[in-house]
N, CA, C and O atoms as a GROMACS GRO file, in nm:
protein
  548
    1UNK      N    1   9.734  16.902   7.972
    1UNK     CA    2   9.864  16.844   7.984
    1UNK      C    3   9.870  16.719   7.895
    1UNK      O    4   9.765  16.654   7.891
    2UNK      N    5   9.975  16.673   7.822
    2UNK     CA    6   9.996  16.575   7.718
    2UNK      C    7  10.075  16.517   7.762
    2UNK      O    8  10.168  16.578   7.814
    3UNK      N    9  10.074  16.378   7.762
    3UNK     CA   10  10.137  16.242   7.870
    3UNK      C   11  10.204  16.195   7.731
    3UNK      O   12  10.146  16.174   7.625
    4UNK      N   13  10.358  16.182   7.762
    4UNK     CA   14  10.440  16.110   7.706
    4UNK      C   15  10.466  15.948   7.668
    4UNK      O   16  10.530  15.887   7.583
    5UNK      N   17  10.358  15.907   7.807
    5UNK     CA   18  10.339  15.788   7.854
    5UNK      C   19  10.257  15.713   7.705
    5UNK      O   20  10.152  15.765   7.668
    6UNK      N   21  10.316  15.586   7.624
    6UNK     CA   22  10.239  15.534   7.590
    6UNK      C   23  10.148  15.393   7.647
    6UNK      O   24  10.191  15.282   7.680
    7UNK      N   25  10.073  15.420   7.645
    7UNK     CA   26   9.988  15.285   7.710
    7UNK      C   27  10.000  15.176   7.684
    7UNK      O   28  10.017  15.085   7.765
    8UNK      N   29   9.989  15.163   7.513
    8UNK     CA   30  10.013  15.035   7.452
    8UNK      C   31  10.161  14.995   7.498
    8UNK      O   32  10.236  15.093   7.502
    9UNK      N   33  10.223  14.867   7.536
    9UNK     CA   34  10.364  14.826   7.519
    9UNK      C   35  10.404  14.794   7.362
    9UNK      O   36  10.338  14.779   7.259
   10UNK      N   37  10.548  14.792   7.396
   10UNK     CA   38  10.602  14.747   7.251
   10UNK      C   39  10.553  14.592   7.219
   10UNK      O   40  10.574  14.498   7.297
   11UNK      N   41  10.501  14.582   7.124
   11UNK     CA   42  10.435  14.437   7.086
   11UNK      C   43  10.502  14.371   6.962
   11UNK      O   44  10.533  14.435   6.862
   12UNK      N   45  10.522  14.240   6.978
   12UNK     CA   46  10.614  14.205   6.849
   12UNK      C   47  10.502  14.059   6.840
   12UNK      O   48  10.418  14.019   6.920
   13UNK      N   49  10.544  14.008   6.713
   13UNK     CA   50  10.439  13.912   6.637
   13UNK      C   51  10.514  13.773   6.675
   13UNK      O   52  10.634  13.774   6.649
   14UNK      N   53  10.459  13.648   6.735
   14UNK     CA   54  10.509  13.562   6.738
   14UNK      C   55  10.421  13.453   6.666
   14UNK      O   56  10.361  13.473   6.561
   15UNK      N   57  10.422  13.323   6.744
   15UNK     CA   58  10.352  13.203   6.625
   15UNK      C   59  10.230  13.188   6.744
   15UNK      O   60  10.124  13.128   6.725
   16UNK      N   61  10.270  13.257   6.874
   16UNK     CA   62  10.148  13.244   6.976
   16UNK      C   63  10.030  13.367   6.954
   16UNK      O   64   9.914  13.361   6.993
   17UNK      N   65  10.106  13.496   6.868
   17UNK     CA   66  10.003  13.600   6.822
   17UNK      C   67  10.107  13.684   6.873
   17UNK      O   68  10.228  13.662   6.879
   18UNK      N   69  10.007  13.834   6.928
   18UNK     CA   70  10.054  13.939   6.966
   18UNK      C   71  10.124  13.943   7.099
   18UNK      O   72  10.049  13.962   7.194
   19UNK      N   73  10.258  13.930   7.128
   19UNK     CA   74  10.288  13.902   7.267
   19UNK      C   75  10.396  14.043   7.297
   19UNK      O   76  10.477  14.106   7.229
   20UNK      N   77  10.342  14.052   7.447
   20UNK     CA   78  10.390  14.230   7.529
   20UNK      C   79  10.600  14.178   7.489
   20UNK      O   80  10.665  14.074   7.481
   21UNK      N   81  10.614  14.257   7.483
   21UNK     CA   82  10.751  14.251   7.492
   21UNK      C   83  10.873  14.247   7.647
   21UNK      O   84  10.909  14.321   7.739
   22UNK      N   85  10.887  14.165   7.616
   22UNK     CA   86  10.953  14.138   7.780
   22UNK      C   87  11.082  14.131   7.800
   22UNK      O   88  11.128  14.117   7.686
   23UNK      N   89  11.190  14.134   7.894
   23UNK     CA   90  11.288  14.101   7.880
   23UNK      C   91  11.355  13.989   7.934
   23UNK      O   92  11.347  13.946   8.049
   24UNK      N   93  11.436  13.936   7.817
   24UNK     CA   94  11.462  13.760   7.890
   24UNK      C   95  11.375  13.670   7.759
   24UNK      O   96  11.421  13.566   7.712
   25UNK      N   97  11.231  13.738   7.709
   25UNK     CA   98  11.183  13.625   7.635
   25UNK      C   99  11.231  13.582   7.513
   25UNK      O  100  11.229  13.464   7.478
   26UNK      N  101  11.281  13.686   7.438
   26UNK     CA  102  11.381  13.619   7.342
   26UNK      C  103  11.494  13.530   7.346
   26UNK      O  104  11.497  13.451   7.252
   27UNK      N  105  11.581  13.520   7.424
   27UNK     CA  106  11.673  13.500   7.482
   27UNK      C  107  11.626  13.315   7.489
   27UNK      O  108  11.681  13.224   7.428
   28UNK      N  109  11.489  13.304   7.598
   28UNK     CA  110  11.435  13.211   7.634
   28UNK      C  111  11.350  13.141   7.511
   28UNK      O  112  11.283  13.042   7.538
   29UNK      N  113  11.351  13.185   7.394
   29UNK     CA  114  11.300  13.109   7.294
   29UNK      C  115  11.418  13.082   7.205
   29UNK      O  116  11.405  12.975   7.146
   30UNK      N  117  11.516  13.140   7.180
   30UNK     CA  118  11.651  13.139   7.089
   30UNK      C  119  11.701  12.998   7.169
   30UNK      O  120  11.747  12.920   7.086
   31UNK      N  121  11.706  12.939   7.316
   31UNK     CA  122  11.767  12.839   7.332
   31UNK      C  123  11.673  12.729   7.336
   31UNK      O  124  11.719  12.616   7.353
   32UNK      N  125  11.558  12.745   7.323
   32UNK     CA  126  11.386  12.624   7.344
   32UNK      C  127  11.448  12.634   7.149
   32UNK      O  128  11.482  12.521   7.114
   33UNK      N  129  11.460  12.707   7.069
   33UNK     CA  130  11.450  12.674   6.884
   33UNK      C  131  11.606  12.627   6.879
   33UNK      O  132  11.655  12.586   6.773
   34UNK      N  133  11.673  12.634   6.986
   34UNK     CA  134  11.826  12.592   6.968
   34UNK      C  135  11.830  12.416   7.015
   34UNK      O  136  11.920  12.334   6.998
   35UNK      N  137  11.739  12.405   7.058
   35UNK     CA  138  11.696  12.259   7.180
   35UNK      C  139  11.637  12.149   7.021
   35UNK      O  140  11.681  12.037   6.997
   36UNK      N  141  11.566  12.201   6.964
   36UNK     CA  142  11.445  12.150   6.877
   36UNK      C  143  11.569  12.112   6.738
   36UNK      O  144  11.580  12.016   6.662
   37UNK      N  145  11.652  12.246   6.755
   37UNK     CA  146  11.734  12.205   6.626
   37UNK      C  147  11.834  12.066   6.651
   37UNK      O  148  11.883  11.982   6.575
   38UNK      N  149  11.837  12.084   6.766
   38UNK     CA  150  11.979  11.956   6.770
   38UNK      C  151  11.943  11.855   6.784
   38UNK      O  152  12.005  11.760   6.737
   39UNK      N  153  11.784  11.832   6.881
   39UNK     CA  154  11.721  11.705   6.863
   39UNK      C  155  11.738  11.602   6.694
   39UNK      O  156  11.746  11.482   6.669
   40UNK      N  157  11.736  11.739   6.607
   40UNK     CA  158  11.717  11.652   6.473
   40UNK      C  159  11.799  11.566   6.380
   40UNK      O  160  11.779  11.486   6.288
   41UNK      N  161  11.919  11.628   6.456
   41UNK     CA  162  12.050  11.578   6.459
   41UNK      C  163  12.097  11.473   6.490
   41UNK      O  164  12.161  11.474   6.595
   42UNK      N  165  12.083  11.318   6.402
   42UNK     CA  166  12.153  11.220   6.490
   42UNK      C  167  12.279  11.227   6.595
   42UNK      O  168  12.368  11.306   6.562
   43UNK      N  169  12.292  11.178   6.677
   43UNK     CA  170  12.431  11.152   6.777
   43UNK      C  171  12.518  11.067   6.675
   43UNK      O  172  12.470  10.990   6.592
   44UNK      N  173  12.683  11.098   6.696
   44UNK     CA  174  12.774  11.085   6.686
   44UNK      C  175  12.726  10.868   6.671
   44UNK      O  176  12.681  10.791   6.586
   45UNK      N  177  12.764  10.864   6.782
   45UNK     CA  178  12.772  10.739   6.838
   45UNK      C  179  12.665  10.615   6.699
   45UNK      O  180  12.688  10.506   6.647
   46UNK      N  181  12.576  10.694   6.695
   46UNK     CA  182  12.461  10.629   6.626
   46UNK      C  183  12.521  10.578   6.472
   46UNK      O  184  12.494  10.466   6.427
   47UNK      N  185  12.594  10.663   6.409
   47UNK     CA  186  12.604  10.695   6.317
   47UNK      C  187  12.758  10.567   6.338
   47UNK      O  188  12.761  10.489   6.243
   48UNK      N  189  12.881  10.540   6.452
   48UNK     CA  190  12.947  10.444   6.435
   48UNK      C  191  12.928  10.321   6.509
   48UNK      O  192  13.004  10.274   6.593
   49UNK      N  193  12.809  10.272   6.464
   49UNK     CA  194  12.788  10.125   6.522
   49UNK      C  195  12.859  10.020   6.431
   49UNK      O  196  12.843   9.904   6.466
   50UNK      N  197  12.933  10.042   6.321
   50UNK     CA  198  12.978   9.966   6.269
   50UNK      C  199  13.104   9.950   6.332
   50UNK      O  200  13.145   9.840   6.368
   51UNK      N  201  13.171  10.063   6.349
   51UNK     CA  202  13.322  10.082   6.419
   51UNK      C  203  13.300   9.962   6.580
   51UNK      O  204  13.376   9.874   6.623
   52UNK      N  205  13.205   9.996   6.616
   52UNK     CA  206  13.178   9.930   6.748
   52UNK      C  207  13.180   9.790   6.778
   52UNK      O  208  13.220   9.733   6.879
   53UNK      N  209  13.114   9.730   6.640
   53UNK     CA  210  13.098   9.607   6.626
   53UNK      C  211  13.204   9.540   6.520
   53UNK      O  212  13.195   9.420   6.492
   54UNK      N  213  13.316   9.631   6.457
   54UNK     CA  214  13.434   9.578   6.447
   54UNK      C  215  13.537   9.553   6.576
   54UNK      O  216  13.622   9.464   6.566
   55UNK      N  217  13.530   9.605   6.656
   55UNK     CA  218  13.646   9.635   6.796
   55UNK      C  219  13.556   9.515   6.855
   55UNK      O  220  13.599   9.401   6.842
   56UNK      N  221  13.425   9.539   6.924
   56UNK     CA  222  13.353   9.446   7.000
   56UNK      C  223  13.330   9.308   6.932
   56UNK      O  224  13.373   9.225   7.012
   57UNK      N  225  13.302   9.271   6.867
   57UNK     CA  226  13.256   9.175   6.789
   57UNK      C  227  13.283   9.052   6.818
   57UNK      O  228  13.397   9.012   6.790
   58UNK      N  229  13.189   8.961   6.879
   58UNK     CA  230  13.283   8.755   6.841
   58UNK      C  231  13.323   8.725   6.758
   58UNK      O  232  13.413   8.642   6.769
   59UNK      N  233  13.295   8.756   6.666
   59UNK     CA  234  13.360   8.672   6.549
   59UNK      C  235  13.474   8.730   6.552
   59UNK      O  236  13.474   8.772   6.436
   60UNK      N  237  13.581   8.769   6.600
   60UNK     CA  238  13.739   8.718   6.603
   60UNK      C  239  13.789   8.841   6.642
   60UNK      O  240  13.731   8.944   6.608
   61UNK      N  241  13.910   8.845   6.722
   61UNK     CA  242  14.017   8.930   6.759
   61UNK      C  243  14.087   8.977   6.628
   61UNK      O  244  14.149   8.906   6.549
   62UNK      N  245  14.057   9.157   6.618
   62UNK     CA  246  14.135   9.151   6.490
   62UNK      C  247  14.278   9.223   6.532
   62UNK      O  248  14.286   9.260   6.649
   63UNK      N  249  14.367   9.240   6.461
   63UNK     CA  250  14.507   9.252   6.510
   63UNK      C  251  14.485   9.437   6.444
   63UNK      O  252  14.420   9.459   6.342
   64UNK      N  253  14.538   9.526   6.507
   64UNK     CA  254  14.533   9.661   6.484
   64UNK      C  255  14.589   9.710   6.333
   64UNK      O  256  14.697   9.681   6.280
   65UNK      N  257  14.488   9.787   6.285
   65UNK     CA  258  14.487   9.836   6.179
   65UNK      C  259  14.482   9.733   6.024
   65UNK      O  260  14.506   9.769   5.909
   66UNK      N  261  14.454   9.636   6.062
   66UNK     CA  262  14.380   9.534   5.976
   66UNK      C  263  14.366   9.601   5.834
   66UNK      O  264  14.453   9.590   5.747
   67UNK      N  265  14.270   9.658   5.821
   67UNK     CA  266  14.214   9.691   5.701
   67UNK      C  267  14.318   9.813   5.627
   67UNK      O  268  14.359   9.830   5.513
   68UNK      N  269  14.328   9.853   5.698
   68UNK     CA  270  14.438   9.956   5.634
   68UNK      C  271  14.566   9.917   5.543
   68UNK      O  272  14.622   9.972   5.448
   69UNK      N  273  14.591   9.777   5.623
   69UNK     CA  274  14.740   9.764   5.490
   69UNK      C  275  14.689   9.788   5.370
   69UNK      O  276  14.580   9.844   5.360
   70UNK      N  277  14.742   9.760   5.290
   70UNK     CA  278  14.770   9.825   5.111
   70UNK      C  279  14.799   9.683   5.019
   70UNK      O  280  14.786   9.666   4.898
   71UNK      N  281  14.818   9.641   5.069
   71UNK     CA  282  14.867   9.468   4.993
   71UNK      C  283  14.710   9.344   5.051
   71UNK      O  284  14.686   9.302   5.164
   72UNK      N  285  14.663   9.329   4.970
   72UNK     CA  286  14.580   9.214   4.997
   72UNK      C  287  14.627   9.104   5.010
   72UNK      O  288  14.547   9.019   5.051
   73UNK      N  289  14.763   9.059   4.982
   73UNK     CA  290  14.790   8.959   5.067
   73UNK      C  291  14.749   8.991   5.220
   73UNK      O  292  14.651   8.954   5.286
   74UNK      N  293  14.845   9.065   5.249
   74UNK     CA  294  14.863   9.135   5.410
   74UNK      C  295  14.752   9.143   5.513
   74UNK      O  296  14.769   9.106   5.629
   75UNK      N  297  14.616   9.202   5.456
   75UNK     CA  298  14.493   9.177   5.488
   75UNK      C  299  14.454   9.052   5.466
   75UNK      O  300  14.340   9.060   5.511
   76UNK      N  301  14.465   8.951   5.434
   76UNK     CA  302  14.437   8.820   5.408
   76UNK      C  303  14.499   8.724   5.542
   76UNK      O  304  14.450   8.654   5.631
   77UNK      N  305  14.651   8.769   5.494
   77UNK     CA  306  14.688   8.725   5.660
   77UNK      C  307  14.686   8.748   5.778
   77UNK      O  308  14.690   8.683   5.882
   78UNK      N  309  14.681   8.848   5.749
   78UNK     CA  310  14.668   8.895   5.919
   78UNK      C  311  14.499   8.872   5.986
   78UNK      O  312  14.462   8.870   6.103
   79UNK      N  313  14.416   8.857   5.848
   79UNK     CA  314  14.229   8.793   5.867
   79UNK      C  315  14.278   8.672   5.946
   79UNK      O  316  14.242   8.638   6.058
   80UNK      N  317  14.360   8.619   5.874
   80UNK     CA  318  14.424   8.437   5.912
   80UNK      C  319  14.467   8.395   6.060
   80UNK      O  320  14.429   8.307   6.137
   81UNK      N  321  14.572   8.509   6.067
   81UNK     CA  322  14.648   8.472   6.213
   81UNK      C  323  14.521   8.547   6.309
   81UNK      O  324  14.486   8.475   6.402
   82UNK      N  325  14.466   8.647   6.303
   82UNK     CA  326  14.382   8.708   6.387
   82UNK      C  327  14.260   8.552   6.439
   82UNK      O  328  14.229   8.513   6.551
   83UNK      N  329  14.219   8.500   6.298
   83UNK     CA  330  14.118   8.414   6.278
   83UNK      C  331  14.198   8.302   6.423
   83UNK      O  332  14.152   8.315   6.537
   84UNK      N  333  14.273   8.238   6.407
   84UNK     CA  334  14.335   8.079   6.410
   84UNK      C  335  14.372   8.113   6.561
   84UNK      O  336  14.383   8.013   6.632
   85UNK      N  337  14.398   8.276   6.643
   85UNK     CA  338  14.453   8.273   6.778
   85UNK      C  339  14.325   8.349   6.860
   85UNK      O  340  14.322   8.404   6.970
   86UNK      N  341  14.213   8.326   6.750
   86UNK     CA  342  14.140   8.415   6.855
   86UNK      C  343  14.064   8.314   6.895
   86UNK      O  344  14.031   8.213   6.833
   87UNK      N  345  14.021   8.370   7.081
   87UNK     CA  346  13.916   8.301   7.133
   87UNK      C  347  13.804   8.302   7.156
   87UNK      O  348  13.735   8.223   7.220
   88UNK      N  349  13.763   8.458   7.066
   88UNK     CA  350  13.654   8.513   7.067
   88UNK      C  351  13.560   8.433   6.933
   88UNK      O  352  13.447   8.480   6.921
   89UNK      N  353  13.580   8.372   6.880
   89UNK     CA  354  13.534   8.302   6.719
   89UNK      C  355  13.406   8.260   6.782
   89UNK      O  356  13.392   8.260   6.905
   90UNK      N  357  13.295   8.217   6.682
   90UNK     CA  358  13.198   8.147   6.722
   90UNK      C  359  13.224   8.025   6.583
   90UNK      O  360  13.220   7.906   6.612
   91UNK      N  361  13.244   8.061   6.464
   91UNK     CA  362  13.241   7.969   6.390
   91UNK      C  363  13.372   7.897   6.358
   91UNK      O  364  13.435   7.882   6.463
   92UNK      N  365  13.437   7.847   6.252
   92UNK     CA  366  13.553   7.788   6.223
   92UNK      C  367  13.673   7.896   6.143
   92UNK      O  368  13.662   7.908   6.021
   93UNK      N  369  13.755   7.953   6.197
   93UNK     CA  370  13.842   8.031   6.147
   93UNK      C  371  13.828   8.120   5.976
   93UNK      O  372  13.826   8.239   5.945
   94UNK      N  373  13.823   8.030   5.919
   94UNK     CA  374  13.809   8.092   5.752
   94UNK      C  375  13.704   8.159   5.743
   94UNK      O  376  13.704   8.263   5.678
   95UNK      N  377  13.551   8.094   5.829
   95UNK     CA  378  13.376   8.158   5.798
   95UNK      C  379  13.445   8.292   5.850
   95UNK      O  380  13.449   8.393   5.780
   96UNK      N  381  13.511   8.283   6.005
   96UNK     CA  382  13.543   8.446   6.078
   96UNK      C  383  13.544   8.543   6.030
   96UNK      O  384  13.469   8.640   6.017
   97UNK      N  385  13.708   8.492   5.982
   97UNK     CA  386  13.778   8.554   5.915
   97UNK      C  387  13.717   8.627   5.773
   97UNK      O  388  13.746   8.744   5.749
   98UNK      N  389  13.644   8.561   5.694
   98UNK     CA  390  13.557   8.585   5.554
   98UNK      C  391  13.446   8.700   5.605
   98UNK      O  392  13.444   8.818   5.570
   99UNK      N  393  13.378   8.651   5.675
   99UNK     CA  394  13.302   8.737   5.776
   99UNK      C  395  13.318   8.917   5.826
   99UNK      O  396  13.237   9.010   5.817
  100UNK      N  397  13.421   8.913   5.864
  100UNK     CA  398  13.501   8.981   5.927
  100UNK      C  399  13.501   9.090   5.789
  100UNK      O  400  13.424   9.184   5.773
  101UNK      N  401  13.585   9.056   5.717
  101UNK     CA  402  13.635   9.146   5.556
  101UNK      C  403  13.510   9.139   5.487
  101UNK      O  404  13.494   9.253   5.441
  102UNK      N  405  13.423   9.075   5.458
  102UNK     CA  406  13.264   9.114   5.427
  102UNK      C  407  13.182   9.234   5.498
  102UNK      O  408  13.146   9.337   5.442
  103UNK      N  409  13.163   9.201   5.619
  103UNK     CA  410  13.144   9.312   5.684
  103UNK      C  411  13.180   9.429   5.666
  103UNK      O  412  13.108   9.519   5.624
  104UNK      N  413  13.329   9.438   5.707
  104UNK     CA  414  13.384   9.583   5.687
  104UNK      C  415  13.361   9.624   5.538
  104UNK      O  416  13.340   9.745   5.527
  105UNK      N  417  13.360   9.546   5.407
  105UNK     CA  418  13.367   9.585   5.265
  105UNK      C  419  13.178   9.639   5.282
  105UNK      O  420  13.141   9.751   5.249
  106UNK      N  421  13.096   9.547   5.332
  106UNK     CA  422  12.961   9.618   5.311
  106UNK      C  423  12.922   9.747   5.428
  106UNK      O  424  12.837   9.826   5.388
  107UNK      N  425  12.964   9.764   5.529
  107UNK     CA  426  12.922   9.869   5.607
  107UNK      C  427  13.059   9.920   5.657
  107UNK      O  428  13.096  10.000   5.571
  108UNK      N  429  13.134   9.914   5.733
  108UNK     CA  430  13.259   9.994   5.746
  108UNK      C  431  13.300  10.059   5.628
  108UNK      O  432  13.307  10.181   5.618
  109UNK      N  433  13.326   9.988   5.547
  109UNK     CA  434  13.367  10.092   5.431
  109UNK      C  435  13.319  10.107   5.339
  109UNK      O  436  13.378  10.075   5.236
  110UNK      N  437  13.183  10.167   5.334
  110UNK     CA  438  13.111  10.199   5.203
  110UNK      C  439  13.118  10.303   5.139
  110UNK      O  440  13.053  10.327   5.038
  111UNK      N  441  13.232  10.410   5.214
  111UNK     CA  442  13.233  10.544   5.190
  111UNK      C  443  13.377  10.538   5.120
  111UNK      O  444  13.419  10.639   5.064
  112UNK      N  445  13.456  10.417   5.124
  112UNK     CA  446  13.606  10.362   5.065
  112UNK      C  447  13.605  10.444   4.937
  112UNK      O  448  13.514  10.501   4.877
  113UNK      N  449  13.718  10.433   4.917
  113UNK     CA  450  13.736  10.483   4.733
  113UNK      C  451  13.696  10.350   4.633
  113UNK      O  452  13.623  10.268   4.689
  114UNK      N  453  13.716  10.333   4.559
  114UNK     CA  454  13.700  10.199   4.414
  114UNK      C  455  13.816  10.150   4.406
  114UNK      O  456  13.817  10.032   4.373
  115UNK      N  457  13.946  10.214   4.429
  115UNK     CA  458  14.053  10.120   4.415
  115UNK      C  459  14.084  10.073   4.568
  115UNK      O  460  14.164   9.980   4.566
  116UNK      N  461  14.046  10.108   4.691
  116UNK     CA  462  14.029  10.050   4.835
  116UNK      C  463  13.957   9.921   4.835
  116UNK      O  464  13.991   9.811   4.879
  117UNK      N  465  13.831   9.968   4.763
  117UNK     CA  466  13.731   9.846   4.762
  117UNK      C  467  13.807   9.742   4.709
  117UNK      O  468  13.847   9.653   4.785
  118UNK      N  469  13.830   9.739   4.605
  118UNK     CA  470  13.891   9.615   4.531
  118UNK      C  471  14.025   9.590   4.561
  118UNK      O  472  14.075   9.504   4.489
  119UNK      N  473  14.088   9.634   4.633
  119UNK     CA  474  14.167   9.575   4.676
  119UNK      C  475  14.129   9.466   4.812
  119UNK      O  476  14.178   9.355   4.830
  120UNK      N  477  14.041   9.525   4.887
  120UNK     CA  478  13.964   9.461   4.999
  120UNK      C  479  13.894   9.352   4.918
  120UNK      O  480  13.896   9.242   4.972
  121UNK      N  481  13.838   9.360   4.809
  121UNK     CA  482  13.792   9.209   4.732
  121UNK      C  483  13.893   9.110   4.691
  121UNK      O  484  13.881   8.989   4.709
  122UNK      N  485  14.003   9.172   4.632
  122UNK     CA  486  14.129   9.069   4.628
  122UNK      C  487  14.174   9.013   4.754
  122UNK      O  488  14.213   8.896   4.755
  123UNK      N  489  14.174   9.084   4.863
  123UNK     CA  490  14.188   9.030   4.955
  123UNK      C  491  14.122   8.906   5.001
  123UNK      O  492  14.180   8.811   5.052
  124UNK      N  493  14.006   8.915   4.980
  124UNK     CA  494  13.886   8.747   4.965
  124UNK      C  495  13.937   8.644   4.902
  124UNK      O  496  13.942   8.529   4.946
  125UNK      N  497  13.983   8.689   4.779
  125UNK     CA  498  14.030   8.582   4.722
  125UNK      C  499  14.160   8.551   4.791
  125UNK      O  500  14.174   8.438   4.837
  126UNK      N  501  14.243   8.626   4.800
  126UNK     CA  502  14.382   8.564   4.922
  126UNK      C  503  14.317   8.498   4.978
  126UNK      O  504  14.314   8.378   4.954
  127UNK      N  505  14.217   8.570   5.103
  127UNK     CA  506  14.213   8.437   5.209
  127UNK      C  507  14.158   8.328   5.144
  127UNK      O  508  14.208   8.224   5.186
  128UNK      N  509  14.079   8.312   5.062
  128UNK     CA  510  14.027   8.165   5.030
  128UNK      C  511  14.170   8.103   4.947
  128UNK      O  512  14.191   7.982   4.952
  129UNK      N  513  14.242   8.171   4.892
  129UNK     CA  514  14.379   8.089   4.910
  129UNK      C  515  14.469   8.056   4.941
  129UNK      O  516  14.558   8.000   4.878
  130UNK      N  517  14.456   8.103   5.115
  130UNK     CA  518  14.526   8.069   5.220
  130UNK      C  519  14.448   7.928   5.283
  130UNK      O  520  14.502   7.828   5.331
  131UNK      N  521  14.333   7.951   5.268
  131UNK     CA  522  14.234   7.819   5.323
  131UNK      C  523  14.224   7.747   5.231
  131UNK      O  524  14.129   7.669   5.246
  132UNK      N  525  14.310   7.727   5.086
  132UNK     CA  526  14.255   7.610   5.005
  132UNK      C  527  14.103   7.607   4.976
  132UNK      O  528  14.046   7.498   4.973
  133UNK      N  529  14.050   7.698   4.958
  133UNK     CA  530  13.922   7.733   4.958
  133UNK      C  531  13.906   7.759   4.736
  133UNK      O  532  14.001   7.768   4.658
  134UNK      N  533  13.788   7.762   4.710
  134UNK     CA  534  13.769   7.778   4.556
  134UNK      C  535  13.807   7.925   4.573
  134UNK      O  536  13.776   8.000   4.666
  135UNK      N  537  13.916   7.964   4.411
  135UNK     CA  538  13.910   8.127   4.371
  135UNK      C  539  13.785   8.149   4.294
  135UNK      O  540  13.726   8.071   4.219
  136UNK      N  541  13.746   8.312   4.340
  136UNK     CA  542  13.643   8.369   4.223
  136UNK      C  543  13.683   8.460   4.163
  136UNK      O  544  13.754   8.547   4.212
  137UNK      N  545  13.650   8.456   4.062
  137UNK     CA  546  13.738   8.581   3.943
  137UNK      C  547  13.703   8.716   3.982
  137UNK      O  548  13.748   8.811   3.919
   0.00000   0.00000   0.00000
């Protein structure tokens, strides 16, 4: 009589060697290599600590959507009035305020376009000539 039955199980190759074939274990390694992949992945959050520490920040109450106007005057003043009514300041209004648009030009917006940027640099020079402060070319 000849047995249909094979003895050996179905065996497939893993990184542990020869392992019996089971059901469920694929399944159970597709979400353990799904676990490993996302670890590698910074978080969201990590990636806007700058955003965080524009909103949170002491150095000054900024008035909504700040950086966005289009006129460097506009950003200059509104650095100004934000600077002069806030009670959050640690230093003297103009350092804040200077502070403040430094910041965002070196880490908030480093991903800006070239004509954003420099307009955000003209803006420096506004405020230092709102404060009677020296222009730089």
């Amino acid at each position: 009589m000849v047995s249909n039955h094979n003895p050996v199980p179905d065996v497939r190759k893993t990184r542990a060697g020869n392992v019996p074939e089971r059901p469920g274990v694929r399944r159970v390694q597709e979400i353990i290599m799904a676990k490993r992949r996302r670890k590698k992945t910074p978080a969201r959050r990590t990636r806007r600590w700058s955003h965080r520490v524009t909103e949170t920040s002491d150095a000054l109450t900024l008035e909504e959507g700040v950086f966005k106007k289009t006129s460097p005057k506009a950003i200059a003043a509104s650095l100004k009035r934000s600077a002069e009514h806030s009670h959050r300041r640690k230093a003297d209004p103009y350092r804040s305020a200077m502070s403040m648009l430094t910041f965002f030009i070196n880490r908030a917006g480093r991903g800006l376009p070239k004509s954003r940027k420099q307009k955000l640099e003209k803006a420096k020079n506004e405020l230092r000539a709102l404060y009677g402060r020296d222009r730089r070319s």
